[in-house]
N, C-alpha and C positions, 0 to 999 in steps of 0.2 A: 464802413465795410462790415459785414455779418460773419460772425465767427461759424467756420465750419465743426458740425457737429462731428465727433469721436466716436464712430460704430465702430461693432467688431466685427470680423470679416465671419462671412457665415457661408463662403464656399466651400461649396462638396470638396470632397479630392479627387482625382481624374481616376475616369473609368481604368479597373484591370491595373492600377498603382496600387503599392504593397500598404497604403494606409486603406484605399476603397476593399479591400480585398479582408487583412484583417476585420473591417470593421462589420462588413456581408457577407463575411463568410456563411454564415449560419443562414441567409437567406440563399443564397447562391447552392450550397450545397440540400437544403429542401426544393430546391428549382430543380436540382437533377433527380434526388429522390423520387417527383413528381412525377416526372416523365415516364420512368420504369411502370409506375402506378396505372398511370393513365394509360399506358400500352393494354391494361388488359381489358381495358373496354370497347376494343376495335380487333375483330377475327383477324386479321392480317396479321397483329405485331402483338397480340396474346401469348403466345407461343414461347415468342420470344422474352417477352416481360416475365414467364411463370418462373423459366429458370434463373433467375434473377429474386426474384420473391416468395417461392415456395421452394421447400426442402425439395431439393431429387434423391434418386437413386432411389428408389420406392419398391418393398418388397411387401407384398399380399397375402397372407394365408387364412387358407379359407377351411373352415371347420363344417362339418356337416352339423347342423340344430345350431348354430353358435355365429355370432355376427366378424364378418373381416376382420383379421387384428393387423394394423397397418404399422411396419416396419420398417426401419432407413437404412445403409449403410454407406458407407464415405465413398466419395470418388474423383475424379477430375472437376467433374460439373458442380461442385461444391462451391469452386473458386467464385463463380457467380454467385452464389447466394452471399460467399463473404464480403464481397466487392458492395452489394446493397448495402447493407448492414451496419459495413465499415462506415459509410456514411450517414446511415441510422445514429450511431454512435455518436460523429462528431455535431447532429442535431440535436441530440438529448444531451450531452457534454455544455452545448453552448444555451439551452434550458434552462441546467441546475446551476448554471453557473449565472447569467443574469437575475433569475427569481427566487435562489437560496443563498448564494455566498455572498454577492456584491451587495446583497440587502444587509447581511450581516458584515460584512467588513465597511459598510458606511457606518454603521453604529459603534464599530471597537475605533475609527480612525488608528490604524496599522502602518508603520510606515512600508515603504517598497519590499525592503527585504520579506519582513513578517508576513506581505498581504500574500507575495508569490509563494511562500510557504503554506500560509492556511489554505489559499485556492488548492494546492497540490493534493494537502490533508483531505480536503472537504470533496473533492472530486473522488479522491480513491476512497472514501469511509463509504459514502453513496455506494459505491462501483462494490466493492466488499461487501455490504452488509446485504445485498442483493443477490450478491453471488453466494454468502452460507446459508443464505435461507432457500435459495433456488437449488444449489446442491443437497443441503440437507435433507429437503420435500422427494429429490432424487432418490438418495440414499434409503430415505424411508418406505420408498414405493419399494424398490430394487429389496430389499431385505437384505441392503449388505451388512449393518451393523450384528443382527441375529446367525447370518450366516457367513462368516470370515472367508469362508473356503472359497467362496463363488467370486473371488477376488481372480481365480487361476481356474476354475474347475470349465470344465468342455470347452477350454481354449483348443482353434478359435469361433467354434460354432456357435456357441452363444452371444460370443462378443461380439461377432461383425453386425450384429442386428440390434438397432437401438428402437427402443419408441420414441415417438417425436420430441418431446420435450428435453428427452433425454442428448440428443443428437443436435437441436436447438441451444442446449447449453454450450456445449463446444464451438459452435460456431458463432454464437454470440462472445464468447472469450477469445478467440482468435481474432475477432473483427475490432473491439476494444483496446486488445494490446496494438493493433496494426494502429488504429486510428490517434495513440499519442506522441507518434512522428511529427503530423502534420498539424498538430494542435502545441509544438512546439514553437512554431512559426504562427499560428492564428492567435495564440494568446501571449505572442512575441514575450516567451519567456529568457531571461537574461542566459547568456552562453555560458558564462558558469554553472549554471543549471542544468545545461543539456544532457553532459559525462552520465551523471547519476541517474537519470531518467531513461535515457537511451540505454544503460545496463542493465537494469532493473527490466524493463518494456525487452528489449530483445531475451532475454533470459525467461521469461513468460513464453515470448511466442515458440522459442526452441523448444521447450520443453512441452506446453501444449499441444502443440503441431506433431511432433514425435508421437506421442502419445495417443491422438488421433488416427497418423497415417498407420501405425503397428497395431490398432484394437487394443490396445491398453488404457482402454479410458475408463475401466471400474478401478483401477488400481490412482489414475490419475485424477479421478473426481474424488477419490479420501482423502490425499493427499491435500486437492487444492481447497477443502474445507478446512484441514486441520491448517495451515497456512494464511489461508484469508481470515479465519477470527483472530489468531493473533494481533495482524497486521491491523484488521479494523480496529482492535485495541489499543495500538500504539498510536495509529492517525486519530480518535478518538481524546486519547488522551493527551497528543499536539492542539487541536483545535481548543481544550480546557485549558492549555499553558496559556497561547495566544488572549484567549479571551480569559487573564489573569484571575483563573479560578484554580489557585494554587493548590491548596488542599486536595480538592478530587484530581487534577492532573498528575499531582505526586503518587497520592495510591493506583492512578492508572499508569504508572509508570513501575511503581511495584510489580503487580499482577502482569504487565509485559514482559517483566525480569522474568519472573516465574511461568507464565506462558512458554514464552522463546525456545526457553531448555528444552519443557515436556512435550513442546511440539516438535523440537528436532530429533529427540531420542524416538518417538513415536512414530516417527516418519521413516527411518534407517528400520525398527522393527518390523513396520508394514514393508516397506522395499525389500527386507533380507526373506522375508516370510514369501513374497510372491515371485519374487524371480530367483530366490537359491534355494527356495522348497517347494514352494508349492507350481510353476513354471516344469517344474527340473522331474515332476511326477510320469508328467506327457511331453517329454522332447521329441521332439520331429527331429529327422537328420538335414533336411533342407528350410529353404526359402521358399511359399509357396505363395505367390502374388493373387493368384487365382482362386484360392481359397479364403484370404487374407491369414497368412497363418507366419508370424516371425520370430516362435519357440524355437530359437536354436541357442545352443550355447554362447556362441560368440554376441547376440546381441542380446543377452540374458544378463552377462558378466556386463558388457558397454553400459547399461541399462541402469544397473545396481552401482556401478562405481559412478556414474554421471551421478546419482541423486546423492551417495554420498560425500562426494567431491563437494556438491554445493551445500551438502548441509554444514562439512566442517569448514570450508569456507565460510559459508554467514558465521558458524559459530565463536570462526578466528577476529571475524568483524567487531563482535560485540563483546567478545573478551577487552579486545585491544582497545577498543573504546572505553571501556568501565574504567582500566587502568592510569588511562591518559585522562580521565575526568580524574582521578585519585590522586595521578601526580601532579595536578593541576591545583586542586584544594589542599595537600597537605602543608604546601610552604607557609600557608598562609595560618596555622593551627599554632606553631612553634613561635612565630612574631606574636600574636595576639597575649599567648600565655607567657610572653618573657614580658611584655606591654604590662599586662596586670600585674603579672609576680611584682615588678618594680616599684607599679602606684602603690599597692600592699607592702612594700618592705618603707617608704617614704614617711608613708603615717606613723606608724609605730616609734619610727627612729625622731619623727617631731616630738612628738608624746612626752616620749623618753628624756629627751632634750629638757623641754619645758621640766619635767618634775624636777629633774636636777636638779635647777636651776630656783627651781621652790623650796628643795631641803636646802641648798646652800645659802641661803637668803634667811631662810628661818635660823639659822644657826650663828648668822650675827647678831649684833646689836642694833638698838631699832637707830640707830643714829645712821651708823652705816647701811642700811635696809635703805633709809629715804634717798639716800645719795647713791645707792644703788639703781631706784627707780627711776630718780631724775634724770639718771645719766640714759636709760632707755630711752626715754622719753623723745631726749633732746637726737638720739640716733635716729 
């Protein structure tokens, strides 16, 4: 009889089951991206594809000797553009993560815990370091660093009108924060995991969204610069712990100390400076949807107390943390040095012994000396 040979099973998993599904996801979700795309190459469903793919709400002004200058502002029809997007997102998410982390967590060999940790790092340091160099390129066009004031100044006439890149920043952040729900499930992150992800991710989209829907986005694109270099800091300096480069992950863990603080003080500055002074110049008595105009007292105060809330929030985070790392290591300070004090009091008291033991020996006779030593000996 002929021994049957021992293959391993090399069956798919059934279509639309939660193993086919995490594992195509990233296929399946470019099959729908596709579709939108390809709409716009057929007059029929053009139309339809654009709001979906190109910014709406489009405002034109035209200068006499001077070329169009094309201008956005927010509206319903947004939802559409964030819906593509969102799944732009989880195409480039499921990218950086096959062709940059999984290449590098084959090389550190990471067990479970650490590997869902670095993914987490490595996904948001990418998503960071993108977002202060695309905000900052902002900033720099905007002339908000040179001019503070314009943070508040011809609210809301200035601010309901963005240029494109500027109005593409926000909706690419909205779209990002939406899309780490569902990437919660596709990169079947452990449940213990979800809590801290899902607070973090909603806390983003409330505040960005706010932000957005009120024309408060020069106030909210300082903010999310000074905030996202920290952060890249500290997820930076997780991927260096992971990948047991202790030295630089320790001084990037310094410099996160000291970041943290100056970005949280900076940040209360900026918010007290734009909505309880500078805001408070030009108050409107009402709500003016029509105008985009939400300078009233009552959502000037909601405004300034929300960002403060969260900053002494985070800050109560990382107090109470430092502490609990402190009382964690100190028990361990007072055993070590009672440990040593003892082996250091041991020797000495040997020492001590032995000389004795030498002068009282020199101080007999050598008769008694031999019958001294013998009797060691024979001990």
């Amino acid at each position: 009889m002929g021994l049957k040979s021992r293959t391993k099973s090399t069956k798919n998993p059934p279509i639309f089951s939660h193993e086919f599904v995490t594992q195509n996801h990233e296929d399946i979700i470019s099959c729908i991206a596709m579709v939108f795309i390809l709409g716009l190459m057929f007059q029929a469903t053009s139309p339809f594809a654009t709001k979906f793919i190109a910014l709406q709400h489009n405002v034109t002004i035209e200068n006499e000797n001077e070329p169009p200058i094309f201008l956005y502002t927010n509206g319903i029809q947004d939802l559409c553009v964030i819906f593509f997007y969102f799944l732009i997102c989880i195409v480039i998410h499921a990218i950086v993560q096959e062709f940059i982390i999984d290449k590098i967590n084959k090389r550190l060999h990471l067990s479970k815990t650490r590997h869902s940790r670095f993914t987490e790092s490595g996904q948001l340091l990418v998503f960071y370091l993108v977002s202060v160099a695309w905000g900052g390129h902002i900033i720099y066009r905007e002339k908000i660093l040179t001019n503070i004031t314009s943070l508040w100044e011809d609210y809301p006439d200035s601010h309901t009108q963005m240029m494109f890149m500027y109005k593409f920043f926000f909706v690419t952040q909205i779209s990002y924060w939406l899309h780490t729900f569902p990437e919660l499930y596709f990169q079947k992150v452990r449940k213990e995991d979800w809590a801290n992800r899902i607070q973090y991710a909603t806390l983003y989209l409330i505040f960005i969204t706010a932000a957005y829907v009120t024309n408060m986005t020069r106030v909210a694109l300082v903010l999310l610069v000074i905030h996202y270099t920290v952060e890249a800091v500290v997820h930076a300096s997780r991927l260096l712990h992971f990948a047991d480069k202790t030295e630089l992950a320790a001084n990037g863990f310094v410099l996160f100390n000291v970041l943290f603080t100056l970005a949280r003080l900076s940040t209360i500055v900026v918010a007290v400076l734009t909505f309880w002074y500078g805001l408070a110049l030009s108050d409107k008595p009402g709500l003016d949807l029509a105008t985009g105009n939400f300078n009233t007292y009552l959502v000037r105060v909601n405004c300034l107390a929300a960002i403060c809330l969260l900053q002494a929030w985070m800050m109560w985070h990382f107090i109470t943390y430092h502490l609990r790392r402190r009382r964690e290591q100190a028990p361990a300070k007072p055993v070590l040095k009672k440990v040593t004090a003892a082996k250091q009091d041991k020797k000495p008291k040997e020492k001590k012994s032995k000389k004795r033991d030498e002068e009282d020996m020199s101080e007999l006779p050598e008769v008694d000396q031999n019958t001294k030593k013998q009797l060691r000996q024979r001990k």
